[in-house]
N, C-alpha and C positions, 0 to 999 in steps of 0.2 A: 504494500500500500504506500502510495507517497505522499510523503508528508509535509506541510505548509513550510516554505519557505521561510525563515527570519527576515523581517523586514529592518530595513537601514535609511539612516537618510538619502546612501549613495543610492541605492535601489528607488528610490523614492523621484530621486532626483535625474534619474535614466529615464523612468517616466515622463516628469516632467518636460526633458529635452524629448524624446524622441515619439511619445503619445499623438495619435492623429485627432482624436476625440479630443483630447484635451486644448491641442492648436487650434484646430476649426472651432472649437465651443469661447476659447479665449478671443483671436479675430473676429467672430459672427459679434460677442458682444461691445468691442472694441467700434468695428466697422458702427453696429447700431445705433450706437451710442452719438456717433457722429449723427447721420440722418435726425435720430430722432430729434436733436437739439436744432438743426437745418429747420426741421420741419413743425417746432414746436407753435410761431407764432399760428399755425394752422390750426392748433390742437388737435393735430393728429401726429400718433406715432407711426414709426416705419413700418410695423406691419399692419395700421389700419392704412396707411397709403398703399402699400404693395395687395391689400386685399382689394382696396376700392379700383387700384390700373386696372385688378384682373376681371372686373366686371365692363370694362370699355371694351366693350366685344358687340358683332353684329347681330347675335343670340345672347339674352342672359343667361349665364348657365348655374347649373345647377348644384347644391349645397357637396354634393357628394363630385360632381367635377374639380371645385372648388378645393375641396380638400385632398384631393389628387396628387392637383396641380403644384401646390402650395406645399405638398409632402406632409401633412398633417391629416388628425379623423376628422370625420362631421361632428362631432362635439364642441370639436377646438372650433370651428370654422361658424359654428351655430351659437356658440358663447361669445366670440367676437363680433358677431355681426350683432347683436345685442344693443350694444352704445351705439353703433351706428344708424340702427333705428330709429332709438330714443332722441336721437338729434335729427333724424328724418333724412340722412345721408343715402338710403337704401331701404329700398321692401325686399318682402321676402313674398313672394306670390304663388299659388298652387301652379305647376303645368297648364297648359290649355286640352292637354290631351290628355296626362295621365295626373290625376290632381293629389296622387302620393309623394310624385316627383317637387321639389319646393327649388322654384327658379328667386334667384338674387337680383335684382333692380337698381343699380345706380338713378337716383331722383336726381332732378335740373339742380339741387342743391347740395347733391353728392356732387356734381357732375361742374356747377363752378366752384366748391372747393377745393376739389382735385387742380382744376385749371390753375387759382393760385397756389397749389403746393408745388405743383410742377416744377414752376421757376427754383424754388427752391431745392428740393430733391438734385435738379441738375448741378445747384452751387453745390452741393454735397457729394455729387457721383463725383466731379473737378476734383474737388478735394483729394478724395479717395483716390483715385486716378494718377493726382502727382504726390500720394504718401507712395502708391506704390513703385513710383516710378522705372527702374529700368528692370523691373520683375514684369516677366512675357506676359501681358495681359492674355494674350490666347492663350494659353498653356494654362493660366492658374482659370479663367474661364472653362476651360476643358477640364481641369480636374475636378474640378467645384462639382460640374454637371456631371460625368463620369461617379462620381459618390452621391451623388444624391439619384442616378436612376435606381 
């Protein structure tokens, strides 16, 4: 039978340097952190902006596409869309064909707050863009998406 390792700071600290989980979970909230202060005079945070882009589509789609997309479940995606109800950014509407199916709706006043956050987000992508600078945009784009299919 084999038996638990002893743990060390060195071990501890191997992790630390070389964990994929723990990099991407460090940058995801570093990167976020950036947008969300970008994005604040909107009062919106970066994932209620990245949930409301992904309703600018020529179909609304639906809670379970939505959660797909986004890499998360319909829980997450149906608790978030919540506050943006409340402030009238978005319905949530049965199908027209199958009314178990529940389609997402950007309203005209999801749809000009988004427009002013835009401006922003973009001051924030800039940002990000020359922290990264001579790190191969395609490449870490490519790995990003490569880990998360």
């Amino acid at each position: 039978m084999a038996r638990n390792p002893v743990l060390t700071p060195t071990m501890a600290a191997s992790v630390e340097r070389s964990c994929y989980s723990f990099a991407a979970q460090k940058a995801a909230r570093a990167i976020g952190r950036r947008y969300d202060a970008a994005l604040r005079p909107t009062g919106l945070s970066n994932w209620q902006f990245t949930l409301l882009m992904m309703l600018v589509r020529e179909e609304p789609p639906t809670i379970s596409a939505l959660a797909q997309h986004l890499a998360t479940d319909r829980t997450t995606i149906t608790a978030n869309l919540k506050p943006l109800e409340r402030r009238g950014l978005v319905t949530v509407q049965g199908d027209a064909e199958d009314r178990r199916v529940r389609r997402v709706v950007l309203s005209d006043e999801g749809r000009t707050l988004l427009a002013e956050a835009y401006p922003l987000w973009q001051q924030a992508q800039e940002t990000v863009t020359r922290q990264l600078g001579k790190v191969d945009q395609d490449a870490f784009r490519a790995a990003v998406m490569a880990l998360s299919a």
